[in-house]
C-alpha positions as CSV (number, residue, x, y, z in Angstrom):
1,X,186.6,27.7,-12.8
2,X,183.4,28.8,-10.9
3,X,183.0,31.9,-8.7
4,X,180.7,31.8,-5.9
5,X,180.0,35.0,-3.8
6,X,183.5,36.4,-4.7
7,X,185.5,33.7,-4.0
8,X,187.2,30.8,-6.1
9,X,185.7,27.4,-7.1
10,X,183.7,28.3,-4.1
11,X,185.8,28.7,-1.1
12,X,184.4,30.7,1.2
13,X,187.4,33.3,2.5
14,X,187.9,33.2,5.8
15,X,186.4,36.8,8.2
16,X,188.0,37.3,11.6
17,X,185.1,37.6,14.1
18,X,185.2,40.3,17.0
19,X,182.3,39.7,18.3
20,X,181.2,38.1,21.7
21,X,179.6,35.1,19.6
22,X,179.7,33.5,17.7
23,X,183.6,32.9,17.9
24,X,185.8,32.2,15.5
25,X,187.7,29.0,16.1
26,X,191.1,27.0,15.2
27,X,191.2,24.9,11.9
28,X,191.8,22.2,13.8
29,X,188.7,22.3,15.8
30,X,186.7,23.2,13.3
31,X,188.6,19.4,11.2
32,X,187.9,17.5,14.0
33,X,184.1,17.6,13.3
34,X,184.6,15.9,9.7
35,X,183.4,12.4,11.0
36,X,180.3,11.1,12.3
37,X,179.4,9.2,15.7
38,X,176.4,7.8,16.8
39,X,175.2,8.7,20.3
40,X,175.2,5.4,22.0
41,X,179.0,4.8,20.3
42,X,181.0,3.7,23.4
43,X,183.6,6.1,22.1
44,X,181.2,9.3,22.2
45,X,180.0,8.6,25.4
46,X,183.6,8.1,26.9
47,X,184.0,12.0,25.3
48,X,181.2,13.4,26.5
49,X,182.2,12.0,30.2
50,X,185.7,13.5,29.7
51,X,184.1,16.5,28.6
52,X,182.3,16.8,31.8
53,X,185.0,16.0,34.3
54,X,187.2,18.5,32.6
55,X,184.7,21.7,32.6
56,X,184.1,20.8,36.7
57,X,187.8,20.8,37.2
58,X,188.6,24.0,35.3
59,X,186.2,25.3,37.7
60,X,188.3,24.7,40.0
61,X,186.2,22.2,42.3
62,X,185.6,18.8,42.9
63,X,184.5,15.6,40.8
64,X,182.6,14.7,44.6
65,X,180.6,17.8,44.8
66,X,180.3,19.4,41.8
67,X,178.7,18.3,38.3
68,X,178.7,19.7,34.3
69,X,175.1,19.2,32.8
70,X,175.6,19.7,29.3
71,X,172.6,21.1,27.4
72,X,171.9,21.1,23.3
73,X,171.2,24.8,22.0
74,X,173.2,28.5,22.8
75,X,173.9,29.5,26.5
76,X,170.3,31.0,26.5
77,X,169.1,27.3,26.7
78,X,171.2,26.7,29.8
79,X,170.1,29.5,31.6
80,X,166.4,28.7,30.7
81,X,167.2,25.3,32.0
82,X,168.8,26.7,35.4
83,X,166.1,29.3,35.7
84,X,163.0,26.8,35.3
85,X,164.8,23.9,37.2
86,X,166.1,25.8,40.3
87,X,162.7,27.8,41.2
88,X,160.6,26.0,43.4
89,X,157.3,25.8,41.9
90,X,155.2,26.8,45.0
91,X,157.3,29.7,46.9
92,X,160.0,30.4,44.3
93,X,160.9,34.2,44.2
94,X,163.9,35.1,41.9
95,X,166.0,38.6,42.8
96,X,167.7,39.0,39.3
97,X,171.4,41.9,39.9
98,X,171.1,43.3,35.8
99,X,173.4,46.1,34.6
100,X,172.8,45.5,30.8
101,X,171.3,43.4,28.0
102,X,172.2,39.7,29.5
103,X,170.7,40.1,32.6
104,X,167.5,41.7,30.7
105,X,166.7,38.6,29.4
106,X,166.9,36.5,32.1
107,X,164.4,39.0,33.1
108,X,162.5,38.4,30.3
109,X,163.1,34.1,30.6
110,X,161.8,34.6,34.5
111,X,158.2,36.7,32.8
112,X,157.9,33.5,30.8
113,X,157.8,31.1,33.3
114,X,155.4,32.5,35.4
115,X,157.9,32.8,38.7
116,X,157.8,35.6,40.8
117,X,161.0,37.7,40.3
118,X,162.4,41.3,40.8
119,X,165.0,43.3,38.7
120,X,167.1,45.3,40.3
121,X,169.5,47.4,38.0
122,X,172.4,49.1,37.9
123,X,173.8,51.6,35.5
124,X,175.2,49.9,32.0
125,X,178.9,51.6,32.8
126,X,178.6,50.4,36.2
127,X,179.7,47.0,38.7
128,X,176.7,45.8,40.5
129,X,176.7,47.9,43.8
130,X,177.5,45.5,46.9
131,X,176.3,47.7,48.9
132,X,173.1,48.0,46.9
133,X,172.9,44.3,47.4
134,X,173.6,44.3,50.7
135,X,171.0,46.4,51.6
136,X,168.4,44.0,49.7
137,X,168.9,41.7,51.0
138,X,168.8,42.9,54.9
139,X,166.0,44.0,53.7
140,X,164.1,40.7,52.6
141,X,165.5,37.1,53.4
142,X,162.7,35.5,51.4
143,X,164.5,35.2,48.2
144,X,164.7,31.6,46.7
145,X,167.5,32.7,44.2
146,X,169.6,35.1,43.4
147,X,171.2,35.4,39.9
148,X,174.0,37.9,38.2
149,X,175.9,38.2,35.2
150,X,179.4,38.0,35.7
151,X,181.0,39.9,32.1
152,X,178.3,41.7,31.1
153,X,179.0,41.8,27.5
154,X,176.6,44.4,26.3
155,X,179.4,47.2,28.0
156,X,182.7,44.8,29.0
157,X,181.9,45.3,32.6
158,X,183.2,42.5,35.3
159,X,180.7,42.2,38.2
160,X,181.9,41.0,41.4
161,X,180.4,37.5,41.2
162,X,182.2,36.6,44.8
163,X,181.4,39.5,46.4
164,X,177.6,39.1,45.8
165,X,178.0,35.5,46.7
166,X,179.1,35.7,50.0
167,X,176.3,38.0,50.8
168,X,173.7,35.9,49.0
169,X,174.7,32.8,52.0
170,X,175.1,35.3,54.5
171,X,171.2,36.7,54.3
172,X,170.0,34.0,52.4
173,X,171.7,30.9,53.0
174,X,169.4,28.0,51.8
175,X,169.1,30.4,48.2
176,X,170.5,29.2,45.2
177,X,173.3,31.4,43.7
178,X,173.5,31.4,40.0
179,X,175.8,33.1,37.9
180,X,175.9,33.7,34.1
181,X,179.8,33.1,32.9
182,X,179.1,33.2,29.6
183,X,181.7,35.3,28.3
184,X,184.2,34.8,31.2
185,X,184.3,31.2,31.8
186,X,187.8,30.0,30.3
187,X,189.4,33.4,30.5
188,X,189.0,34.8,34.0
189,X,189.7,32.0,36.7
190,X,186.6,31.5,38.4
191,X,186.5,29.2,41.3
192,X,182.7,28.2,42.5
193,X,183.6,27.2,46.0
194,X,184.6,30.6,46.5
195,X,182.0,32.4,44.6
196,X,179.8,30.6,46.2
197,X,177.8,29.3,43.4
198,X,175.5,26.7,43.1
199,X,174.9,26.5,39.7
200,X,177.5,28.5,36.7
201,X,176.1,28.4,32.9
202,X,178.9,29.0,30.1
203,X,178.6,28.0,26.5
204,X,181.1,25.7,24.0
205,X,181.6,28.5,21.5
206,X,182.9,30.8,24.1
207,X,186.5,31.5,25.5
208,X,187.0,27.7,25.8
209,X,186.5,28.1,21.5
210,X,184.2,25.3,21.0
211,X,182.3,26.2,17.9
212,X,178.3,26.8,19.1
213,X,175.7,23.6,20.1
214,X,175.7,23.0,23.2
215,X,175.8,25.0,26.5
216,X,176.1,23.2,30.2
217,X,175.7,24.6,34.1
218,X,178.4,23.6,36.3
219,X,175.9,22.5,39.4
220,X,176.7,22.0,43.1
221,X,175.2,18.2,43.2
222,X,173.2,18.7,46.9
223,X,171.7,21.9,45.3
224,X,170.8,20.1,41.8
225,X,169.5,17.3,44.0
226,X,167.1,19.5,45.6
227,X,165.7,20.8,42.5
228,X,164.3,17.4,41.4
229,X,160.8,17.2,40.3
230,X,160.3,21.4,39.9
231,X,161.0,21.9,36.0
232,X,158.7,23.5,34.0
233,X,159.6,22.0,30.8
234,X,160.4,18.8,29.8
235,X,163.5,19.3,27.3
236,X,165.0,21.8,29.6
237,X,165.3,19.7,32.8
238,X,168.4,20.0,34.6
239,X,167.9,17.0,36.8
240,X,166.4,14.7,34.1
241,X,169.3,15.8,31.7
242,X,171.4,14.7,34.9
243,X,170.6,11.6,35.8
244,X,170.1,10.2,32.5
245,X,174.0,11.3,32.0
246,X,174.5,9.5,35.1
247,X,172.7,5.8,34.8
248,X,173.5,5.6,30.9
249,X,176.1,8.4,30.2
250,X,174.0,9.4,27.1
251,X,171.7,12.5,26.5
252,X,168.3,12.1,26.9
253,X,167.4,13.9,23.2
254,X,169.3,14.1,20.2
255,X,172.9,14.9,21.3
256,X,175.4,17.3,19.5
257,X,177.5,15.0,18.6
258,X,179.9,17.2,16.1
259,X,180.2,20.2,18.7
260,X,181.3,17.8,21.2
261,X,183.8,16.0,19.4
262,X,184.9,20.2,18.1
263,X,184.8,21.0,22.1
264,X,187.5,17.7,22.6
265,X,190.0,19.3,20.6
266,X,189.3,22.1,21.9
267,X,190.2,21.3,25.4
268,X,193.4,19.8,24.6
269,X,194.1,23.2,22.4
270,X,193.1,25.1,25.6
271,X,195.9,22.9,27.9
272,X,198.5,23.2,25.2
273,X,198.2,26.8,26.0
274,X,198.1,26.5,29.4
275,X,195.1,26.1,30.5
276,X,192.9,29.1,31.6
277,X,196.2,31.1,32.9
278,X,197.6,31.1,29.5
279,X,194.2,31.7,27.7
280,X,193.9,34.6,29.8
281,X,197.2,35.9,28.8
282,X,196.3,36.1,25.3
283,X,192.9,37.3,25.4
284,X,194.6,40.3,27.6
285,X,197.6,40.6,25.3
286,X,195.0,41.3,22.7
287,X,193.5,43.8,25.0
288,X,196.2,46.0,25.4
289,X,197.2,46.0,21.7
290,X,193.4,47.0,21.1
291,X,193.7,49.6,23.4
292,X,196.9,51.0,22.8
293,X,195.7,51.3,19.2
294,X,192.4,52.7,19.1
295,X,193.9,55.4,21.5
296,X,196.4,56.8,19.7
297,X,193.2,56.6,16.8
298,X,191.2,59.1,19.6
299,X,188.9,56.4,19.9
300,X,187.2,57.2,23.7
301,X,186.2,53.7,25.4
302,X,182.8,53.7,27.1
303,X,184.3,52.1,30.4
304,X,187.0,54.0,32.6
305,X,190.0,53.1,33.6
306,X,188.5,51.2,36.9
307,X,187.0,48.3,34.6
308,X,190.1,45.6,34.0
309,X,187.7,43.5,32.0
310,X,189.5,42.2,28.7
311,X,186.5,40.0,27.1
312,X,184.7,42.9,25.2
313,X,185.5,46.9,24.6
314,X,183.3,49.3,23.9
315,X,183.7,52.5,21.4
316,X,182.2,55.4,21.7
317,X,181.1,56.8,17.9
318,X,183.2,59.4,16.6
319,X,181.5,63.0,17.2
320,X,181.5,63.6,13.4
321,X,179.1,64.0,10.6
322,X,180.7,61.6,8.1
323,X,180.7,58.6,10.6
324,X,178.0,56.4,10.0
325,X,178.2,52.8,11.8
326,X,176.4,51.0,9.6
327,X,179.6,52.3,6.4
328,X,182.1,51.7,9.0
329,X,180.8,48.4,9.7
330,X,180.2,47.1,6.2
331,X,183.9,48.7,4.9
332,X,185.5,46.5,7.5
333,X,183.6,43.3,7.0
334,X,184.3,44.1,3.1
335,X,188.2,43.7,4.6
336,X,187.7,40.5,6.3
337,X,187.4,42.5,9.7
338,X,183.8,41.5,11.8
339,X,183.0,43.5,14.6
340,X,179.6,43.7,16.5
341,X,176.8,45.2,14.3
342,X,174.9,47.3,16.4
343,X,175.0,48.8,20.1
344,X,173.2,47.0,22.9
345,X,173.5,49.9,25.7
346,X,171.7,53.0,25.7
347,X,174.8,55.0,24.5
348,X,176.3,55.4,20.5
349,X,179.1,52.7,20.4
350,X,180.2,50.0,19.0
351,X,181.9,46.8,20.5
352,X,184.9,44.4,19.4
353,X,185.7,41.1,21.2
354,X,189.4,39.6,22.3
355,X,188.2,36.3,22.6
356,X,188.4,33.1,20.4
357,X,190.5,32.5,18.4
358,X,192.3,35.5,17.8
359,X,196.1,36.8,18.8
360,X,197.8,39.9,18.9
361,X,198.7,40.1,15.1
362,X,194.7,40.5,14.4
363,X,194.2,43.1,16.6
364,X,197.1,44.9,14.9
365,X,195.6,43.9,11.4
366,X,192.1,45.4,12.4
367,X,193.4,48.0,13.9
368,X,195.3,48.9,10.4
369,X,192.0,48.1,9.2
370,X,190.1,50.8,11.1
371,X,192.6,53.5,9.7
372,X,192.0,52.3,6.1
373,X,188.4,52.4,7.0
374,X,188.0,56.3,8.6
375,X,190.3,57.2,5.6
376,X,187.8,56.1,3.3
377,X,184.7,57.6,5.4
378,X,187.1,60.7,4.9
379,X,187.7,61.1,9.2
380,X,190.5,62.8,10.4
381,X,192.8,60.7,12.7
382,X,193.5,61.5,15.0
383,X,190.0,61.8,16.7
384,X,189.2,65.6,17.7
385,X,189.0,65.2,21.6
């Protein structure tokens, strides 16, 4: 029989990921991409309108006013596509609400395109300040659009995506309001209506476990309709990607045709388990046993007690000499255990994700994991305070 990489005849073994993406996802998702459709198959493009419908209904508007605009690529893509298609070319002037890494690059997306844009940020352990906002935007009412992160995953933090939205209509009501849901969209209900959003970007391999491929925007049609004609690219064209969806029901390019028909079982996975309510319920169970456990470890979390985020928590390192992250990171990824490699905010810690597929038994087999781990590394449990 033939080994490859440590494993029999080949079979790869399969690593829990707690990470904020890429996602692990359910056998059955990941089954449902072992056959092969063509993109003009009447049966994929019945799918991908299903597909659609269902994301703008689990956003909790309607079919008449609201519409999904699925885009091939990471949710990057589809923030690229909302950023370059919602800026009016001649007086477009973006005001950009960052408090960490996610928000940076759509800082960093907005320098490549050439718009006009400010940052305005906010401490990495911190909500975007209304107030803060507020005060902007007394301040200047020229702002075409307005865009925010709602879970900043670089930290965990939850911004308050409806309490920035009713100020964005209320100083600037003809802006567009655009909101990043990446890593929230599926888990905490969001309704745009009363966030006030025009457009919401999320990704398939996010808490609606899709495996990655495809991202879309969830777009207020009167506010998409406006944008026509002001992309600056041609692949990444909101409206174009929209109406051809529209006349023929097809994409324009190449469509992902396996991640969609992954992101159809997926759906019905996410109903069986009750739909966004009961997802939530979950990713929060696994939360809590997290919590609980890396407490009693005297693991300090890098967010207070105020934060009620549950998509991502972040670690502070251990205050001793033997900890090293890149030995604790490789031990529990040599025990089937992935967490994220590396620290995105200015501070030493680490971060591990309760989304995807995961459930409450996981976190308590990490968790058992983590122990095995600092005994190896030779730290003391618990943590000195």
């Amino acid at each position: 029989m033939m080994e490859t990489n440590g494993t029999l005849n080949g079979e790869m073994k399969e690593k829990k990921l707690f990470t904020p993406g890429p996602l692990g996802v359910s056998l059955s998702t990941k089954q449902a991409m072992l056959r092969d459709l063509g993109s003009r198959d009447t049966e994929f493009i019945h799918m991908v309108k299903y597909i659609r419908e269902q994301l703008v209904q689990l956003a909790g508007v309607s079919l008449d006013d609201y519409t999904c605009v699925p885009i091939q690529g990471s949710g990057s893509f589809a923030v690229e596509a909302v950023l370059t298609t919602s800026i009016p070319c001649n007086n477009g002037k973006l005001l950009l609400l960052e408090n960490g890494a996610y928000g940076k690059r759509m800082g960093q997306i907005a320098d490549v395109l050439g718009v006009d844009y400010k940052v305005v940020s906010f401490p990495e352990t911190s909500q975007v300040c209304i107030e803060m906002v507020q005060k902007l935007l007394q301040e200047d009412n020229s702002w075409t659009n307005v865009a925010i992160v709602h879970c900043e995953t670089s930290s965990g933090v939850i911004n308050p995506v409806e309490e920035v939205g009713k100020l964005v209509k209320e100083y600037v009501p003809d802006a567009f309001y655009i909101v990043d849901a990446m890593s929230s969209f599926g888990a905490i209900p969001l309704n745009l209506d009363t966030i006030h959003a025009d457009f919401m970007v999320s990704s398939a391999n996010k808490c609606l476990e899709g495996v990655p491929g495809f991202s879309y925007a969830i777009a207020k049609k009167t506010s998409l309709q406006k944008c026509k004609g002001w992309s600056r690219s041609l692949c990444l064209d909101l409206v174009a990607q929209w109406e051809g969806l529209e006349k023929t029901g097809q994409f324009r390019f190449t469509p992902p045709t396996h991640a969609m028909l992954a992101f159809n079982q997926a759906l019905m996975e996410l109903h069986k388990e009750g739909g966004i309510t009961g997802r939530s319920k979950r990713y929060q169970e696994n939360r809590r046993v997290l919590q609980e456990g890396m407490k009693a470890m005297g693991f300090k979390e890098l967010l207070d007690d105020s934060h009620k985020g549950y998509i991502i928590t972040s670690y502070y390192y251990p205050d001793q000499e033997k900890f090293d992250f890149k030995e604790f990171y490789t031990k529990l990824q040599s025990k089937g255990q992935v967490i994220y490699p590396g620290k995105v905010t200015k501070a030493n810690c680490f971060r591990i994700g309760n989304i995807g597929h995961l459930f409450p038994e996981d976190m308590r087999l990490l968790l058992t994991c983590i122990r095995e781990v600092c005994y190896e590394m030779g730290i003391t449990l618990p943590l000195e305070k």
